[in-house]
C-alpha positions in Angstrom: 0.0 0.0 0.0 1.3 3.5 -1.2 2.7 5.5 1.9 -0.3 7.7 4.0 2.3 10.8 4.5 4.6 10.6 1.8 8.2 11.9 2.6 11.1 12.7 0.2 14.7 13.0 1.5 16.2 15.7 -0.5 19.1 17.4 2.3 15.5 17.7 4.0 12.6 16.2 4.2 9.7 17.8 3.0 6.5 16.5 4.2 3.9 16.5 1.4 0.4 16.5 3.0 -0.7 17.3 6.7 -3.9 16.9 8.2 -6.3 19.5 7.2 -7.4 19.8 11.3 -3.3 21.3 11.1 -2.0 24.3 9.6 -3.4 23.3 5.4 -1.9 21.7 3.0 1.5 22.4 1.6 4.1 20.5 -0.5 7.8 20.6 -1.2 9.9 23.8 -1.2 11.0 23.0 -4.9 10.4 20.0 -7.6 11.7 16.6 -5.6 14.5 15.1 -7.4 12.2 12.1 -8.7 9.8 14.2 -10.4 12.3 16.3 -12.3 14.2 13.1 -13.5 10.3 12.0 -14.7 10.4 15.6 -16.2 13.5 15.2 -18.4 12.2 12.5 -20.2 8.2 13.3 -20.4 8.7 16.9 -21.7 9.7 14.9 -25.1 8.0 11.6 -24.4 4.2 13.0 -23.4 4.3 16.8 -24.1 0.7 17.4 -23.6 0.7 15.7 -20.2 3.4 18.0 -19.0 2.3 20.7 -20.1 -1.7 20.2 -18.6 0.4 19.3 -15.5 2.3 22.6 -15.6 -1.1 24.5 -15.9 -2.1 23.1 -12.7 -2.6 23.4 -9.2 -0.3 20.9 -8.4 2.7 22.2 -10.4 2.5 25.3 -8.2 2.5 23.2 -5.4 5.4 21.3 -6.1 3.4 18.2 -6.2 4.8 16.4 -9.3 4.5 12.8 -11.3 6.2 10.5 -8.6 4.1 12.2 -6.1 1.7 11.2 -7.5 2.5 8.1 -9.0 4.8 6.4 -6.5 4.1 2.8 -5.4 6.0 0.2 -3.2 7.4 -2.7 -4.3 4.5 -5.0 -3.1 1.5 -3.3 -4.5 -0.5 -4.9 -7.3 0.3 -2.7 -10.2 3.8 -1.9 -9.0 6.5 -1.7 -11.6 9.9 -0.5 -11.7 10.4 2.5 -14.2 13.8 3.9 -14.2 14.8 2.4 -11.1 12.0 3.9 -9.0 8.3 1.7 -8.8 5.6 3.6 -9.8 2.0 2.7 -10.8 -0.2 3.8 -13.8 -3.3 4.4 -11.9 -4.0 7.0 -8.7 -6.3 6.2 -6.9 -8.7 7.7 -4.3 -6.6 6.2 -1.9 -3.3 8.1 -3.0 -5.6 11.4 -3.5 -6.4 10.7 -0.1 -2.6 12.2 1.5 -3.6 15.5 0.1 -7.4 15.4 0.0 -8.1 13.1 2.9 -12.2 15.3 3.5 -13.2 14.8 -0.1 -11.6 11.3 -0.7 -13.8 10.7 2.7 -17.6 12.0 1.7 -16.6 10.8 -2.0 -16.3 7.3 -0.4 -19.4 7.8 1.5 -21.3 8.6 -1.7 -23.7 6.6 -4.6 -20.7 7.9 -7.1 -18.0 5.8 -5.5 -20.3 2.5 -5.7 -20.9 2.7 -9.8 -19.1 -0.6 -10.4 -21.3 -2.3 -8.3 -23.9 -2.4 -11.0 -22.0 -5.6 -12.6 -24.7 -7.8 -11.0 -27.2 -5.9 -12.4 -30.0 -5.6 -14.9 -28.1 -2.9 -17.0 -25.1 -5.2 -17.3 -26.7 -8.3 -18.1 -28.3 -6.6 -20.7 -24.8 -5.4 -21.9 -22.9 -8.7 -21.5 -25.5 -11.3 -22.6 -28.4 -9.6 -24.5 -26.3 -6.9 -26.3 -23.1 -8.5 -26.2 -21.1 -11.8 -26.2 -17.5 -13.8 -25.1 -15.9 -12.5 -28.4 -13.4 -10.2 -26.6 -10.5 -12.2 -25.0 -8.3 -10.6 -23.0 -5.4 -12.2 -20.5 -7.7 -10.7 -17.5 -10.9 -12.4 -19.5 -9.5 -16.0 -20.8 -13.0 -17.0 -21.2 -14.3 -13.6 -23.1 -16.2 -11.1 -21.8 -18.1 -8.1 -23.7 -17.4 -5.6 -25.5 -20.7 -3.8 -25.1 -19.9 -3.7 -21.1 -16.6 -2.9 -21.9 -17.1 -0.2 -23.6 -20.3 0.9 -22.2 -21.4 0.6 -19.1 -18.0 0.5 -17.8 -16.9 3.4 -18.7 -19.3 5.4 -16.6 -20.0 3.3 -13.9 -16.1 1.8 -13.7 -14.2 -1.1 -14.1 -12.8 -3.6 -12.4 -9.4 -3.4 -12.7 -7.1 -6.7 -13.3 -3.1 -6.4 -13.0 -1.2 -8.8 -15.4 2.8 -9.1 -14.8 4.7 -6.8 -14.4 2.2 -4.1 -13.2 0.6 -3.9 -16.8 -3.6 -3.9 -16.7 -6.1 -5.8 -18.8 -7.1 -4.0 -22.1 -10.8 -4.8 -21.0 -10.8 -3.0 -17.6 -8.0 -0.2 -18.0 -8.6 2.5 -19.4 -11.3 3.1 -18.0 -12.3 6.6 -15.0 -15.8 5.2 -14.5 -16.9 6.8 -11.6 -17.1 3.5 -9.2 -14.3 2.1 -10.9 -12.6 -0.8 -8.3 -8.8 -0.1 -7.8 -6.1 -2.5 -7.4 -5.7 -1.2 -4.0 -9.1 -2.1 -2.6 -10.2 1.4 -3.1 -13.3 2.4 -4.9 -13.8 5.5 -7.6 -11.8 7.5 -9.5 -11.0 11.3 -8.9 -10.2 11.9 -12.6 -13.5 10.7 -13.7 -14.6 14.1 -12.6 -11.1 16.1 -12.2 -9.8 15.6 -16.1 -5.8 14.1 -15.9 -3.4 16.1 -15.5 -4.6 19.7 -15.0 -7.3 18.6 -12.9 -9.4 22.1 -14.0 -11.8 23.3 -11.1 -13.1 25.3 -13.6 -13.8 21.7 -15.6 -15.3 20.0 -13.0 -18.2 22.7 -12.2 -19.2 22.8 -16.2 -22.4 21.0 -16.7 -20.3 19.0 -19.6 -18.5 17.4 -17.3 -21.6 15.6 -15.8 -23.2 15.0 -19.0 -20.4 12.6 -19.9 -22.6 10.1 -17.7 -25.8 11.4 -17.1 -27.3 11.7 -20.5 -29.8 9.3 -22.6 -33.0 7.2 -22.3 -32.6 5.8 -19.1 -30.9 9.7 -17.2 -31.0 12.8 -19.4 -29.8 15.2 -17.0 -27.5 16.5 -18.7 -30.4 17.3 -21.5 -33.3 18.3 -18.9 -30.5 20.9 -17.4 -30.3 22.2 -21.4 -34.3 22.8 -21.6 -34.2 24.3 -18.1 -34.3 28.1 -17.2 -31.3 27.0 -15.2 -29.6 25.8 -18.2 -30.2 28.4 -20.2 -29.2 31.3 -17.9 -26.0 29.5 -18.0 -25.6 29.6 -21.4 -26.7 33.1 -21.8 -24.2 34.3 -18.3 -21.5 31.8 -18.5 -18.7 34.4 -19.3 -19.8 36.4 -15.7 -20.2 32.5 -13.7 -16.1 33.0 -12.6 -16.0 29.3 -12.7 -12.3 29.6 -12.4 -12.4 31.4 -8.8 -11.0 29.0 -6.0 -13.8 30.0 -3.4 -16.8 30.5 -5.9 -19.6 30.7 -3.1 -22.9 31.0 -4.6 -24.3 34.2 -3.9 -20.8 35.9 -3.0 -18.7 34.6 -6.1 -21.9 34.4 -9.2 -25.3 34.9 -9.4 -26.3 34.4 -12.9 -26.6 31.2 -12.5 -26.5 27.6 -11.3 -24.8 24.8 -13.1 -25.1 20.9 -11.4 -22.2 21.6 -8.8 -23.6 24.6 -7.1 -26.8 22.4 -6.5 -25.2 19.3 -5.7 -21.6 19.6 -4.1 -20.6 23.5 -4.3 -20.7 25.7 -1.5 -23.3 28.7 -0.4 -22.8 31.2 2.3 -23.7 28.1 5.0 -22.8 25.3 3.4 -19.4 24.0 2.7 -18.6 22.0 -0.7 -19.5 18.4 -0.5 -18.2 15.7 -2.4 -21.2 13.1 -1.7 -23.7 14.2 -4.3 -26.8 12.8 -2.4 -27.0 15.0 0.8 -29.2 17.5 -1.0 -31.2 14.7 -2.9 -34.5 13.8 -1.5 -35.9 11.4 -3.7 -33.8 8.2 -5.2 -35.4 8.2 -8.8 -33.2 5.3 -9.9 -36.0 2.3 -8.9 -39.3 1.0 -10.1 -40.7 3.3 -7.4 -39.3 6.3 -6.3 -37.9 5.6 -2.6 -35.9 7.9 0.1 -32.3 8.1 -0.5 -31.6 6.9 3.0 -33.3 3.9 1.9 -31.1 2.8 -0.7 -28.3 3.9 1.5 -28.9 1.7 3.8 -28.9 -1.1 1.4 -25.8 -0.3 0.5 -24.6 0.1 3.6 -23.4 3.9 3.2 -23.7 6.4 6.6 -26.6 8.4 4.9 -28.7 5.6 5.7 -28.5 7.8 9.3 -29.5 11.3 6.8 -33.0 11.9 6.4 -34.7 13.2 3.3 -35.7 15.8 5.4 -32.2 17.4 6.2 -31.3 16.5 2.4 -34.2 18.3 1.4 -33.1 21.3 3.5 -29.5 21.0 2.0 -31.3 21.6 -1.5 -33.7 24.5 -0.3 -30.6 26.5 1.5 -29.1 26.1 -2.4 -32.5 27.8 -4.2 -33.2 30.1 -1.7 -30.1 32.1 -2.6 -32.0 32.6 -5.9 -35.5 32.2 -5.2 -38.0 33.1 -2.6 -39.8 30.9 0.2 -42.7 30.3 -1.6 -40.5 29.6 -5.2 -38.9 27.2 -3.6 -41.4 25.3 -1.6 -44.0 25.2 -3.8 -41.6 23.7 -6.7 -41.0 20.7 -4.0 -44.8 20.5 -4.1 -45.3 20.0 -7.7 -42.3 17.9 -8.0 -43.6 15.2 -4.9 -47.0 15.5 -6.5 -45.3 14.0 -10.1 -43.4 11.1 -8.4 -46.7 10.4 -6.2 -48.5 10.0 -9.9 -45.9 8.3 -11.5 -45.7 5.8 -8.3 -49.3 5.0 -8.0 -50.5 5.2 -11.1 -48.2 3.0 -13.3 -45.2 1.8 -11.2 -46.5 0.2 -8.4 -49.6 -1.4 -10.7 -47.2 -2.3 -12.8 -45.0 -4.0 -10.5 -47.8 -6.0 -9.4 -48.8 -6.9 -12.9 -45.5 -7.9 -13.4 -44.9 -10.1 -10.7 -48.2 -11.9 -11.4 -47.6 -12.6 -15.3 -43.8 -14.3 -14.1 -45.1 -17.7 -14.0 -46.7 -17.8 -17.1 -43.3 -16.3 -18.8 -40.2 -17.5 -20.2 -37.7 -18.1 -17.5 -35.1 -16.5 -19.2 -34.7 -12.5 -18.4 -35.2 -10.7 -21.1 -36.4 -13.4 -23.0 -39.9 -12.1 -23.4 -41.1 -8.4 -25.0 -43.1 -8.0 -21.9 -39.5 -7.9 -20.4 -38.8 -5.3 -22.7 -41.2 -3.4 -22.7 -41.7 -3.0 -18.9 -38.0 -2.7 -18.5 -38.6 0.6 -20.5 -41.7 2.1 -18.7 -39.9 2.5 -15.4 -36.4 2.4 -16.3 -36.0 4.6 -19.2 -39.2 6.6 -19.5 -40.3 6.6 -16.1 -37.0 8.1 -14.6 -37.2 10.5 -17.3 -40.6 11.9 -16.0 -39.1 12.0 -12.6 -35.6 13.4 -13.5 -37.6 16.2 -15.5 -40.0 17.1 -13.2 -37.3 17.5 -10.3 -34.4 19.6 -12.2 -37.4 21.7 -14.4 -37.8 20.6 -17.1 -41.1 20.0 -18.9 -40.7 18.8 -22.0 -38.8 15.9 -20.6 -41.4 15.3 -17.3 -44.6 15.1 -20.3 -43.6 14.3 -23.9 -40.2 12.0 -23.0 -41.6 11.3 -19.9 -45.4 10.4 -18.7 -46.8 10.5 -22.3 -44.7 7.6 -23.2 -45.4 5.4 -19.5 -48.9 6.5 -20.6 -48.8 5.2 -24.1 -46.8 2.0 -22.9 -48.8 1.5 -20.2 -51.4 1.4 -22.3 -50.6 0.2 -25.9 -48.3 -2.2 -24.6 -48.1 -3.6 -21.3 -51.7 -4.2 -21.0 -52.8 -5.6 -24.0 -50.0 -7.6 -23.8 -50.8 -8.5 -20.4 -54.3 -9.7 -21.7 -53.0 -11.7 -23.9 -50.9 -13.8 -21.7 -53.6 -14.1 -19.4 -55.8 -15.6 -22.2 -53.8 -18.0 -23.2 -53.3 -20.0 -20.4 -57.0 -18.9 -18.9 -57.5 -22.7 -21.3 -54.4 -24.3 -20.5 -54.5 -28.2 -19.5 -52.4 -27.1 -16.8 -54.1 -26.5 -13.7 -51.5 -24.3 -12.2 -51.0 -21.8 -15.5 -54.8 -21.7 -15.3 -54.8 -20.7 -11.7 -52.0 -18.2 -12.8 -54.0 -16.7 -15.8 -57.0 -16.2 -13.5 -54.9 -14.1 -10.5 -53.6 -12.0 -13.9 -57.0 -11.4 -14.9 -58.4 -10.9 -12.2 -55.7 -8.1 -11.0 -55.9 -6.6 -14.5 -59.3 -5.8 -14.4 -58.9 -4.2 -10.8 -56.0 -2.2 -11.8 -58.1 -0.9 -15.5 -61.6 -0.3 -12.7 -59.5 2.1 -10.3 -60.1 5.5 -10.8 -57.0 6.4 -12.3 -57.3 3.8 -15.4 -61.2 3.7 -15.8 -61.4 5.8 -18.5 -59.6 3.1 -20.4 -62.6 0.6 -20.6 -64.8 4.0 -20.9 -65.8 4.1 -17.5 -65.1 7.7 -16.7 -67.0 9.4 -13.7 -70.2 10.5 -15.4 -69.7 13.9 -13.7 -65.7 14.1 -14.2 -67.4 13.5 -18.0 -69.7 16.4 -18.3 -66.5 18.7 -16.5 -64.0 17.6 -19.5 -66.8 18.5 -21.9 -67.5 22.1 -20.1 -63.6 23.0 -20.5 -63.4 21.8 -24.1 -66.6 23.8 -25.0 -65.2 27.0 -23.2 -62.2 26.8 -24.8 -63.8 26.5 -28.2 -65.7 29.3 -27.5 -62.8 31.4 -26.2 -60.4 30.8 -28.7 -62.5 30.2 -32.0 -63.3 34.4 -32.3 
């Protein structure tokens, strides 16, 4: 394991990182003689890294390549280089001698756990419906897939596999996916956010620089930020957001706008910067159902399984209400709970029950049905994208990506589908697909008689009728002049 204070003997020794509870941060008087013999040769060998690295923090700090790099002998992905060992990956653990609070609520956070998605719907999707065992690697003897490899990993992270002599497998390196597992037992990577080797502040709080992950079907953030007002008073102010100023305190430092850090991790005039992006999130939109994030924490056993919603959702409000007003900010959380409570009761938990009912009567095999599919898509890919919009403001993707296609689905899809099945085996020889069919049945028709989905079999509220025909005949007669 790679020293916790790391000390150079050059005539003195020059302790690199102290505890921030001591005087700061400070590195050596001058280059160390290790770095500047890496120096002679990179200057010509990887210009562009040396010269990012010279537009950096860490160049004014004396904090070099074998800082950074250093290993002992006995680490996994040690290997001698010029008659010191280094290793080609830094991990949180070595960011950790300088950056010991962030490395910490990093660790703490959903970010640092990405790669633990390799038991998960998502992958096997990636590895066996989308992919095969074509790509053999010495890590991978018996294949593995490139879909996963270069998909899912590269966001959510590998895990890494050291051959001899220090060198990594092709199919997990390179690779700064978020959750990405280290040789060192460590989890994350700091560059997935903080760009090698300049490691740009200024980067790191551009909305970009989230959008590398969360974008698509399945999380458009980085597209609902685009359609917001938030998104596009960055656009319109980004040359006065001083994105480059070390302190940048919203409120003190910018006002024209905020861009995902300042609502996630950045500071305000009471709250310091935070490197575990779910302290001001009060909703987990990533399951069938919406659920509290100290819920899912506590599945994963992370400490915010001790952080209500409550004080997340305070964390949030202390962010708007240096922009907005009481009543902006509380009545946005109103409409926003009031979305995930239709999204959850309408379709995802009826849904969920449909679901579980038709299993029986399925192909075993995940996947291996289009009722797989096409509830798979409802709630993962059109369903978060209702939620996602609805709580970063953005309508377009909360109704037209969002509940109009769970709707349309819902409706086109899943339950006629749904009917089907049931059908079929309501005459099967088999007493216990009969049995099956029946419990289907029966719960579709309770699910398509509740309120919410009676206007589907045209049983609409006679009087909820005679309102829908009032507005559309006022309209007409409003707008028809």
């Amino acid at each position: 394991m790679k020293q916790k204070i790391l000390t150079f003997i050059i005539g003195t020794v020059f302790v690199l990182c102290v505890s921030q509870a001591q005087a700061g941060m400070f590195g050596p008087s001058e280059k160390t003689a290790q770095t500047k013999k890496c120096l002679d040769c990179h200057k010509t060998e990887t210009p562009v890294i040396t010269q990012q690295w010279g537009a950096s923090k860490h160049y004014r700090g004396n904090v070099g390549c074998f800082e950074c790099h250093n290993a002992e002998k006995n680490d996994k992905d040690a290997f001698k280089h010029y008659g010191e060992y280094i290793s080609t990956i830094v991990s949180p653990k070595d960011c950790a001698r300088c950056h010991q609070k962030e490395v910490s609520e990093f660790e703490d956070s959903h970010h640092s756990k990405g790669a633990r998605i390799l038991g998960s719907l998502d992958n096997r999707l990636a590895e066996v419906v989308e992919g095969n065992n074509q790509f053999v690697t010495p890590g991978f003897p018996e294949g593995n897939s490139s879909a996963a490899v270069n998909g899912c990993w590269q966001c959510h992270g590998s895990e890494v596999k050291v051959l001899s002599g220090g060198k990594l497998d092709p199919a997990t390196w390179p690779n700064s996916g978020i959750g990405r597992i280290n040789p060192d037992g460590s989890e994350g990577s700091c560059s997935a956010c903080h760009s090698r080797h300049r490691f740009s502040v200024e980067q790191a709080r551009n909305p970009e620089n989230c959008g590398k992950c969360h974008m698509g079907p399945d999380h458009p953030q980085i597209e609902i930020y685009e359609e917001s007002k938030h998104g596009i008073a960055f656009h319109a102010n980004k040359d006065k957001m001083n994105m480059a100023n070390e302190k940048w305190v919203l409120g003190e430092d910018y006002n024209a706008a905020p861009t995902c850090a300042t609502c996630h991790m950045s500071a305000t005039p009471d709250q310091d910067v935070t490197h575990d992006v779910g302290l001001r999130i009060s909703w987990n939109n990533r399951p069938i159902t919406s659920i509290r994030p100290e819920v899912s924490d506590a599945k994963m056993g992370l400490p915010g399984k001790d952080i209500l919603w409550e004080e997340r959702r305070a964390n949030m409000k202390n962010v708007c209400l240096n922009c907005h007003n009481q009543s902006y900010v509380d009545n946005f959380y109103t409409q926003y709970d009031s979305l995930i409570e239709l999204y959850n009761e309408k379709f995802a938990k009826p849904g969920k029950a449909l679901m579980a009912l038709a299993k029986p009567l399925l192909k075993p095999v995940v996947f291996g049905n289009k009722l797989d599919f096409i509830w798979f898509e409802i709630w993962h890919h059109e369903g978060r994208r209702a939620r996602h919009g609805a709580s970063m403001m953005g309508p377009d993707y909360t109704h037209w990506h969002g509940t109009y296609e769970v709707a349309k689905n819902f409706y086109t899809e899943l339950i006629p589908e749904l009917e089907e099945l049931a059908e079929k085996y309501l005459h099967s020889n088999i007493e216990e697909k009969k049995a099956q069919a029946k419990k289907l049945q029966s719960k579709i028709n309770e699910v398509l008689n509740s309120d919410d989905h009676k206007w589907y079999i045209n049983k609409m509220d006679p009087a909820e009728m005679q309102k829908r025909k009032a507005a559309q005949k006022e309209f007409k007669e409003r707008y028809s002049k």
